[in-house]
VMD Tcl script that draws the C-alpha trace (Angstrom):
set ca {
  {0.00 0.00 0.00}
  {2.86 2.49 0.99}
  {4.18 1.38 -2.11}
  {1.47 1.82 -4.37}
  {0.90 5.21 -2.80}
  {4.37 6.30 -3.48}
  {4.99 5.71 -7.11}
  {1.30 7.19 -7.74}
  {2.52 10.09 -5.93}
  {6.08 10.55 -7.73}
  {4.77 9.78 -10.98}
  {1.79 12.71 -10.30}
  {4.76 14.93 -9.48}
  {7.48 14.00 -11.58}
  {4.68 14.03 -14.46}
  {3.97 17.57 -14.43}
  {7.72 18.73 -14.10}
  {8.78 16.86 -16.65}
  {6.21 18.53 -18.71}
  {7.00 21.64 -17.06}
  {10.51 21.18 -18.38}
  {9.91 20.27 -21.88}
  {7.54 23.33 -22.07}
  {10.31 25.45 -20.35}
  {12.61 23.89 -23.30}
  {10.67 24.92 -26.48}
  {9.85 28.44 -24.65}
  {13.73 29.28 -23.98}
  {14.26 27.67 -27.53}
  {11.69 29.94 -29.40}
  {12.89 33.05 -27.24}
  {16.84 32.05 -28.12}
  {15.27 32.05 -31.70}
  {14.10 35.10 -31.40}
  {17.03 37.20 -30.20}
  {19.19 35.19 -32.92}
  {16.72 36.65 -35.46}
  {17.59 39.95 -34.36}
  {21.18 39.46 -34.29}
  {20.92 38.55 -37.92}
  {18.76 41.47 -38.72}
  {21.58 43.58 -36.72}
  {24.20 41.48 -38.83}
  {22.14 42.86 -41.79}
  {21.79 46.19 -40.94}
  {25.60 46.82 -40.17}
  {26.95 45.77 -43.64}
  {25.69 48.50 -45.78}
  {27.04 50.85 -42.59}
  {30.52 48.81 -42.60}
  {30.56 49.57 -46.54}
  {29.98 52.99 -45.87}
  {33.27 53.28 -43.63}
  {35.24 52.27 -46.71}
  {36.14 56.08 -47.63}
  {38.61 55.49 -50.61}
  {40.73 52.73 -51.94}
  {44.43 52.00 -50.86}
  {47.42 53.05 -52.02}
  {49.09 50.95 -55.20}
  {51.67 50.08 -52.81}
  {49.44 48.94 -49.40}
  {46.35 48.15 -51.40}
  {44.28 48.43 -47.87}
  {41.55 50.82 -48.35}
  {41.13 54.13 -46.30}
  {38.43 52.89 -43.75}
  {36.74 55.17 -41.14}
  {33.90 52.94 -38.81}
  {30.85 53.86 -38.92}
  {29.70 55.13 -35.00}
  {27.17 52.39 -34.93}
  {29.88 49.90 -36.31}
  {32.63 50.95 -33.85}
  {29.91 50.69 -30.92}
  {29.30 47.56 -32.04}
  {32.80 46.19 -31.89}
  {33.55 48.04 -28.25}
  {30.12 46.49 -26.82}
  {31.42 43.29 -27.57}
  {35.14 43.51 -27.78}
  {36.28 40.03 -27.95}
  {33.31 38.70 -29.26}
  {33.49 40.80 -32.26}
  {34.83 41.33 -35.49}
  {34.84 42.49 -38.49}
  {36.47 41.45 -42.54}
  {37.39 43.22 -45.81}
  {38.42 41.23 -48.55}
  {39.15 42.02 -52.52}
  {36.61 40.82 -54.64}
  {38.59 37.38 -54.81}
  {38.49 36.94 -51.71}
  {41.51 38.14 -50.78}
  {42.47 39.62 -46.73}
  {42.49 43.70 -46.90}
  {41.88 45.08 -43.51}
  {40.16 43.50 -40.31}
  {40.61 40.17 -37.93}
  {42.84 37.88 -40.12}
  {40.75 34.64 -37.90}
  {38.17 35.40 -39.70}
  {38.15 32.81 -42.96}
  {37.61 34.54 -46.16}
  {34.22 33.55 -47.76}
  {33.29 34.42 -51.23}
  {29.67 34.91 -51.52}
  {28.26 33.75 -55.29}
  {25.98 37.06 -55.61}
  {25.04 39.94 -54.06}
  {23.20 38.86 -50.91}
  {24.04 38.31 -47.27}
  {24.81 35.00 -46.39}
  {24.94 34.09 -42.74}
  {26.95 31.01 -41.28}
  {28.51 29.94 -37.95}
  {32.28 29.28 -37.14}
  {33.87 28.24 -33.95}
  {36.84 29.55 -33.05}
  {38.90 29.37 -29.57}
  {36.31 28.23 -28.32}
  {33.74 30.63 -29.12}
  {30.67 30.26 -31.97}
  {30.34 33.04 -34.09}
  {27.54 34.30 -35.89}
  {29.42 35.65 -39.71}
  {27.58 37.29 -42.43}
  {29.08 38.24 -45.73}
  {28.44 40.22 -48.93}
  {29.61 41.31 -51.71}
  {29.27 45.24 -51.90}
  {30.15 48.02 -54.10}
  {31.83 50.89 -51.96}
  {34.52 54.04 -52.97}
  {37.11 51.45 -53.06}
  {35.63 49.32 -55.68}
  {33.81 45.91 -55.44}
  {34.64 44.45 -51.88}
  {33.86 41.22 -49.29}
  {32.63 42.51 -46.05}
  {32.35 40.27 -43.24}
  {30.86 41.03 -39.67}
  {31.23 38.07 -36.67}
  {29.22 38.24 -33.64}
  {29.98 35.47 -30.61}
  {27.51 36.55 -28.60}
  {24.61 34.97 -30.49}
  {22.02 33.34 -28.34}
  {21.28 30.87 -30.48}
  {24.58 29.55 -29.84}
  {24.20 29.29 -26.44}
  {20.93 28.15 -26.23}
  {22.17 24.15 -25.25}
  {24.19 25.64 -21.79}
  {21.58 28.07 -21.08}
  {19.29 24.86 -21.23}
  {21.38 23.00 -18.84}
  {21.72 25.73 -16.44}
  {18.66 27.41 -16.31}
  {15.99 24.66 -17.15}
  {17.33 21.41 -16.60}
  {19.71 21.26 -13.36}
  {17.16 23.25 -11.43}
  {14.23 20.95 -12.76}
  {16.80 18.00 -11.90}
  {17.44 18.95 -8.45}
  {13.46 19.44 -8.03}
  {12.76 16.46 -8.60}
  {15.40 14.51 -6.77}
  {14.63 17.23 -3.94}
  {10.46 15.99 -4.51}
  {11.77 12.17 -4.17}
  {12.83 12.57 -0.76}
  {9.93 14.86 0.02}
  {7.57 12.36 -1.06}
  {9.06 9.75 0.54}
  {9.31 11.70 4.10}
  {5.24 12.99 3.39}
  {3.85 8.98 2.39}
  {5.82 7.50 5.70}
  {4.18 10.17 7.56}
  {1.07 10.72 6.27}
  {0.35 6.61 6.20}
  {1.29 5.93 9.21}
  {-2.30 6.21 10.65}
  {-3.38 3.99 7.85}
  {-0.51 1.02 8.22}
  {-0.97 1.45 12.01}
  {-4.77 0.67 11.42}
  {-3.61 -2.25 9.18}
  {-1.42 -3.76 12.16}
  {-4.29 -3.27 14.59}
  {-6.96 -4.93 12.61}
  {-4.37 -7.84 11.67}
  {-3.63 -8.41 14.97}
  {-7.05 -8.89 16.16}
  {-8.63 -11.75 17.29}
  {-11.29 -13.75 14.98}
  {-13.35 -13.19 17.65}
  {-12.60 -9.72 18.46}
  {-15.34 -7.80 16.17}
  {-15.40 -4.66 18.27}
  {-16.20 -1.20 16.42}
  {-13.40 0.63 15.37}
  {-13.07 4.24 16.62}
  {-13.36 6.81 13.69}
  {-12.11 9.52 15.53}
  {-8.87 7.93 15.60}
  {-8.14 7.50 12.28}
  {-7.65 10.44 9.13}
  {-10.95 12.10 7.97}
  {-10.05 10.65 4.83}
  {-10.00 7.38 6.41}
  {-13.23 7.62 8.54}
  {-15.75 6.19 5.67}
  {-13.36 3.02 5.08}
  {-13.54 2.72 9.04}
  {-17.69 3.37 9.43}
  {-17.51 0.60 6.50}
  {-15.35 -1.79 8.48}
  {-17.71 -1.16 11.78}
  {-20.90 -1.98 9.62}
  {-19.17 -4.89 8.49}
  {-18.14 -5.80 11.98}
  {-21.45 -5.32 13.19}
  {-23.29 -7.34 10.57}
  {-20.76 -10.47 10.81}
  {-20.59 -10.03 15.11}
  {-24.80 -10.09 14.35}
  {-24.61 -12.95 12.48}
  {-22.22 -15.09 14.88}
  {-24.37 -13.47 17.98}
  {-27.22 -15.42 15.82}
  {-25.31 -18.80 15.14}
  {-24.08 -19.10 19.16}
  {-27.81 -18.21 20.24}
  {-29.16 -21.10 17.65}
  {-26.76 -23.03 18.60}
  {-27.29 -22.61 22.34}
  {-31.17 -22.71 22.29}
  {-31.05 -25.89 19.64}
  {-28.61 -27.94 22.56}
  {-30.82 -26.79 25.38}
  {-34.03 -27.60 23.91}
  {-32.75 -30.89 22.18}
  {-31.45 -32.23 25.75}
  {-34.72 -32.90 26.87}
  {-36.57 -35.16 24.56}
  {-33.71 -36.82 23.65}
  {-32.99 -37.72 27.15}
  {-36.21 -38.94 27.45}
  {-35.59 -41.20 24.10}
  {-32.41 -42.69 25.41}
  {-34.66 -43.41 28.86}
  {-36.83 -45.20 27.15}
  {-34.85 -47.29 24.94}
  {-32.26 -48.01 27.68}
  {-34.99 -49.50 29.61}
  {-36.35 -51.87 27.34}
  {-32.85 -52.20 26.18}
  {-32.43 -53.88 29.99}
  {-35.56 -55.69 29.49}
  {-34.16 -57.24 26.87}
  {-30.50 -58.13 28.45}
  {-33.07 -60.01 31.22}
  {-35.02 -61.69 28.72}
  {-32.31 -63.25 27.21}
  {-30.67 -63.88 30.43}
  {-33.64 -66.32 31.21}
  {-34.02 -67.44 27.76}
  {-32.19 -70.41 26.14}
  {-31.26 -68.81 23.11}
  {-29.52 -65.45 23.15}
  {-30.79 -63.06 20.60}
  {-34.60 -64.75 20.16}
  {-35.37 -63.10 23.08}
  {-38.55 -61.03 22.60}
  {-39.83 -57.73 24.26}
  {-43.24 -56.69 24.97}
  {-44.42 -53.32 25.19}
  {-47.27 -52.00 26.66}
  {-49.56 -49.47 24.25}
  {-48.91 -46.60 26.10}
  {-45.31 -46.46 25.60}
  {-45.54 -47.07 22.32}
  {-47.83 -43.58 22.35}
  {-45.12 -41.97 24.38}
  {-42.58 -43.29 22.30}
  {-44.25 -41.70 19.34}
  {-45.08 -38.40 20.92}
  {-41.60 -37.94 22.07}
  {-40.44 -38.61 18.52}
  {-42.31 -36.21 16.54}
  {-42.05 -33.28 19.30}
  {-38.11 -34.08 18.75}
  {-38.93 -34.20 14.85}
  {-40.83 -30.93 14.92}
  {-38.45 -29.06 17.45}
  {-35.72 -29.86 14.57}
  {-37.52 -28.18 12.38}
  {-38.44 -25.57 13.69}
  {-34.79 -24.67 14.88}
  {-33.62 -24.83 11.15}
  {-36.65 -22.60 10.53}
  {-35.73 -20.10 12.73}
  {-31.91 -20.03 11.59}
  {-33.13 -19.50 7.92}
  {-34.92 -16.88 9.13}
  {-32.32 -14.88 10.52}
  {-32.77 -11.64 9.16}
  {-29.25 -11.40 7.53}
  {-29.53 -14.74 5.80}
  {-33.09 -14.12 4.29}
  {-31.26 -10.28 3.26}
  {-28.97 -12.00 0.89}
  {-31.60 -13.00 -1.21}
  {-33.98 -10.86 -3.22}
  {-37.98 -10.60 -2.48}
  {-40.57 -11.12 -4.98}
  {-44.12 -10.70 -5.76}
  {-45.85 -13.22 -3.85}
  {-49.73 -13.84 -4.47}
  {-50.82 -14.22 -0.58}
  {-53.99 -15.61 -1.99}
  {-52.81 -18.64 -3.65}
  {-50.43 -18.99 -0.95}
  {-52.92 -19.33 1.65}
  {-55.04 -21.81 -0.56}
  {-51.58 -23.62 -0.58}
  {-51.63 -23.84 3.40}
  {-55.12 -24.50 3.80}
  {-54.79 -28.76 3.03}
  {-51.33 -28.97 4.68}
  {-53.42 -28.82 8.05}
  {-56.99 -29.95 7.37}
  {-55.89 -33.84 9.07}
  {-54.81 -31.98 12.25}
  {-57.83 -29.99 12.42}
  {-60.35 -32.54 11.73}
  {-59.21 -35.31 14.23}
  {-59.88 -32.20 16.90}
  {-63.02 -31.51 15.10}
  {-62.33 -27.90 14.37}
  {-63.29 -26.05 11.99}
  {-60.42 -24.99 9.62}
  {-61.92 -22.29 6.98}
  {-60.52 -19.94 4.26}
  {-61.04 -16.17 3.67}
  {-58.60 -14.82 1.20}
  {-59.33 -12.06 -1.55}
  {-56.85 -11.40 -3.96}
  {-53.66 -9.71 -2.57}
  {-49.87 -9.14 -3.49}
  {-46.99 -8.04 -1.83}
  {-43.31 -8.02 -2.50}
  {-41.40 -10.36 -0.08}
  {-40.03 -13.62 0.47}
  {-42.19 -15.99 -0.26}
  {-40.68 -19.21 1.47}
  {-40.81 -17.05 4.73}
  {-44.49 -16.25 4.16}
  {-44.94 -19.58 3.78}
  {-43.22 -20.62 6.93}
  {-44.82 -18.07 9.72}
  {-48.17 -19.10 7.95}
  {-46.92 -22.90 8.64}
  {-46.22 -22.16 12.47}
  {-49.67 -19.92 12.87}
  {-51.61 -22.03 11.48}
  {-49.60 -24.91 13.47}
  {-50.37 -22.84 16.81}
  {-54.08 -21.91 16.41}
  {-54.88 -25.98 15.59}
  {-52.67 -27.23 18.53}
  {-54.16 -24.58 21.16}
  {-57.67 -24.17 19.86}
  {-60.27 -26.90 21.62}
  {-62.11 -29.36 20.13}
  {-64.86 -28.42 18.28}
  {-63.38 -24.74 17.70}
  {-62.71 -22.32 14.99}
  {-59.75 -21.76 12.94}
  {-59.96 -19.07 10.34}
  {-56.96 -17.95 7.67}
  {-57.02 -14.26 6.20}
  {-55.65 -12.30 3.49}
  {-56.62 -9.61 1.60}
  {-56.27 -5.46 1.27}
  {-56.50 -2.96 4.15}
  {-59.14 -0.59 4.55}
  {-57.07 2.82 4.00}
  {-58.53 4.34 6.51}
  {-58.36 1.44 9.52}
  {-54.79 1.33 8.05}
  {-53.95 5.09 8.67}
  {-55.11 5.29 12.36}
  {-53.69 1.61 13.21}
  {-50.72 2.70 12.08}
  {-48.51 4.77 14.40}
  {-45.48 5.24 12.41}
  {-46.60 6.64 9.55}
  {-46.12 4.12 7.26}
  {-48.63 2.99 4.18}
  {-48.92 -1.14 4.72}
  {-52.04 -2.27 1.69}
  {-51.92 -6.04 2.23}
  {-52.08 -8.39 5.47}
  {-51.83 -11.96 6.79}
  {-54.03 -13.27 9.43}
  {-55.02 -16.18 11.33}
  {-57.97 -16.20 13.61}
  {-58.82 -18.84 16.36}
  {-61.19 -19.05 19.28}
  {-59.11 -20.42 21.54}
  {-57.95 -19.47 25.09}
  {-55.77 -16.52 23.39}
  {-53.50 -14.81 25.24}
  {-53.65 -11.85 27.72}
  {-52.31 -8.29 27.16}
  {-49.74 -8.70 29.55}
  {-48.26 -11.72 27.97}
  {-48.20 -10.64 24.35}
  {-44.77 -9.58 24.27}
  {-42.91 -12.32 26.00}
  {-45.08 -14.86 23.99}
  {-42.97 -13.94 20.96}
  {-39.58 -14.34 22.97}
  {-38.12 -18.10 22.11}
  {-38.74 -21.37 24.18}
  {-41.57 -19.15 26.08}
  {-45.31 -20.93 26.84}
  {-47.86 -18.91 28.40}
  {-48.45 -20.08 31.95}
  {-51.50 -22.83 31.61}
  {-51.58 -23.83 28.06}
  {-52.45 -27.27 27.59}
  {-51.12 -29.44 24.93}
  {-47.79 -30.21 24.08}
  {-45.20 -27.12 21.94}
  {-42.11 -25.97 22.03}
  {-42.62 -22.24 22.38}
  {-40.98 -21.38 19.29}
  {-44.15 -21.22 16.66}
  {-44.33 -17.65 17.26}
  {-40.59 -16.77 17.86}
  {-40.53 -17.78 13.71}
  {-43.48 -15.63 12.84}
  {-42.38 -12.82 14.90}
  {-38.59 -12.96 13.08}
  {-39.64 -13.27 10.12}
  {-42.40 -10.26 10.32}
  {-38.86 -8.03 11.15}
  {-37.20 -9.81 8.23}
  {-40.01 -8.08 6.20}
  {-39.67 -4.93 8.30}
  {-43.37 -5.46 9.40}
  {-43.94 -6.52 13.34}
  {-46.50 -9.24 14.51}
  {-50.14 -8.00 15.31}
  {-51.74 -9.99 18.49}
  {-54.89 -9.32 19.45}
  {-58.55 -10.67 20.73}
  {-60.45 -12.42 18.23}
  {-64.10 -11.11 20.07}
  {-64.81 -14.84 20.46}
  {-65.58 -14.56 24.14}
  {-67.70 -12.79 26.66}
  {-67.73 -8.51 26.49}
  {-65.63 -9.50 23.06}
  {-62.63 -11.19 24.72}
  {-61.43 -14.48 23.88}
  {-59.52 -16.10 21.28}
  {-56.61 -14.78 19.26}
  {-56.04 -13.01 16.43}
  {-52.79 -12.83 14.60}
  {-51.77 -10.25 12.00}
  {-48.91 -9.16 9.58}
  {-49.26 -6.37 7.40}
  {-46.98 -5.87 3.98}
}
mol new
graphics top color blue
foreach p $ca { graphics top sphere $p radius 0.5 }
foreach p [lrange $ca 0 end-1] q [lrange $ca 1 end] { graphics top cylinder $p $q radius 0.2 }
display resetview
């Protein structure tokens, strides 16, 4: 990561000076361009002024014309004495008067012509032409060292390049010093989460850690959160599903360890080991059989209730779920149960829809259903519901706020349960005090978790059954 961070940073810096530099290059380029243009144009404008200093020609014995400079010529030559110079040759080409380094050129016509020569050391900028003057057809030459042009590749070097160079080797160590500091908070958040336990999912604390940082951390909490939910969920299963297991299957191994020693003491007294046969009486045959389905059932409904954990069922999308069909479905899953107690196990669905998870629906309808049969008395009522809510019932029932069209219901008239004990009668494991028959307390533990999984909550209530319109139960979800 430090890593990472680095080279992005050195190549965002490096990037722009670099292109900073090149820029800087073709600027001081066109500008030493420039002021050689000029020096040519001053090159230019000197000649006919040089040609104009030739006053008269030479003797026949000296040849060397009379010359007086020009004042613009002869400032020339003291402004950059040294650097300067100046030519006159015959019309062959020949050396008259002037700096004998310079090499004689003979220009082909009548123009300038511009070159440069090096000499000691120094590049010159030389023009030459051919020009009529007092003393006759003569070569006049004019050298300037001081052409920028010339210079342009050191002025580079020192001015654009070395400083640029040390910049960035000065920006290496800079950015190396800034990343060390500036991720330390990060790499010491690294070395704190690494060296946590798997079972240490406490929150992180956001204050701690770089503003810049604080959304990855509020992430990482969530994330805690959600997987310290989800192994809260597992140990709780896990712990309810050994304590209520222990039971019946204690009283399984009872029962089959005692006729197990009924049978060691029939064979004892029998001739033959292993024909030895056990009687049972009927009753423990019943018992036998009750104990095994309560087991059966209390399986199922613990893997119920683990599927519907609120963060598994969250993985998985809803969809649109016809509640009519799906209580039709219900309806002959429990008609067997209901008519060996002789109650009477009706239907009253109108069409409804609602977005959710329909395996869930399916399940608290299972357990409702499951309940109202189990607790109702012979000879009772069971009714299942599902249709639209009256907009208006729906708006004053509802405290929050919140629009629900659709519900779920299953009505018995039953004992019911008091106001008191609503709320603990959704808790897991719990029986209200006095109910006959035989449960496991979890029927609506399921309904009630997988009403939050929809983001709905149970409904209990009197069904009206009764005396003064108490009695029975009434159970409700609204989507």
């Amino acid at each position: 990561m430090k890593s990472g961070l680095q080279r992005r940073l050195l190549l965002l810096l490096l990037l722009p000076l670099g292109i900073f530099a090149l820029v800087s290059v073709y600027f001081d380029y066109q500008t030493a361009g420039n002021v050689a243009l000029q020096k040519d144009q001053q090159l230019r404008r000197l000649i006919p002024l040089l040609a104009d200093s030739v006053l008269a020609p030479g003797s026949a014995q000296e040849g060397v014309p009379l010359l007086l400079l020009a004042p613009e010529v002869e400032d020339f030559m003291k402004s950059r004495a040294g650097s300067a110079g100046f030519r006159i040759s015959d019309s062959a080409g020949g050396f008259l008067i002037g700096e004998g380094w310079i090499a004689g050129v003979v220009p082909a016509t009548y123009e300038p012509e511009f070159q440069s020569v090096e000499e000691d050391g120094i590049t010159y900028r030389l023009v030459a032409q051919r020009v009529e003057t007092a003393a006759g057809e003569l070569i006049l030459q004019l050298a300037d060292g001081s052409d920028a042009r010339q210079q342009w590749v050191r002025s580079v070097w020192l001015k654009v390049l070395l400083p640029n160079l040390v910049l960035v080797i000065v920006a290496g160590f800079a950015v190396n010093w800034a990343v060390t500091r500036a991720l330390r908070p990060l790499i010491e958040l690294t070395d704190a989460v690494e060296r946590r336990s798997p079972r240490d999912l406490s929150a992180i604390d956001p204050q701690a850690t770089p503003v810049e940082v604080q959304p990855l951390v509020s992430a990482l909490n969530r994330l805690f959160g959600l997987v310290n939910a989800q192994a809260e969920g597992q140990r709780r299963f896990v712990a309810d599903a050994a304590h209520q297991l222990r039971t019946p299957l204690a009283g399984l191994q009872a029962q089959v360890e005692a006729w197990a020693q009924q049978a060691r003491a029939a064979q004892g007294k029998g001739a033959g080991a292993g024909n030895a046969a056990v009687t049972l009486p009927a009753d423990k045959i019943l018992r036998l059989r009750a104990a095994t389905r309560r087991t059966s059932q209390l399986a199922n409904q613990l893997l119920a209730l683990s599927r519907a954990d609120a963060s598994t069922a969250a993985a998985q999308p809803m969809q649109r779920v016809d509640l009519k069909d799906l209580c039709e479905s219900i309806l002959p899953l429990h008609l067997d149960a209901a008519t060996a107690k002789g109650i009477d196990l009706g239907l009253d669905a109108k069409p409804a829809q609602a977005s959710a998870y329909e395996w869930l629906l399916r399940e608290l309808l299972n357990n409702l259903v499951d309940n109202a049969v189990k607790y109702t008395p012979a000879g009772g009522t069971v009714t299942i519901r599902c249709g639209t809510l009256d907009s208006r019932s729906a708006m004053a029932q509802e405290s929050a706020n919140r629009s629900f069209g659709v519900f779920l219901e299953v009505e018995d008239d039953g004992p019911g349960i008091a106001a008191e004990e609503r709320a603990r009668a959704l808790q897991r494991f719990y029986r209200v005090l006095g109910t006959v028959g035989e449960g496991n307390g979890l029927g609506l533990a399921i309904a009630d978790e997988i009403a939050r999984v929809h983001h709905s909550q149970l409904e209990l209530d009197d069904a009206g059954h009764g005396p003064e319109g108490v009695g029975g139960l009434r159970v409700r979800l609204r989507l």
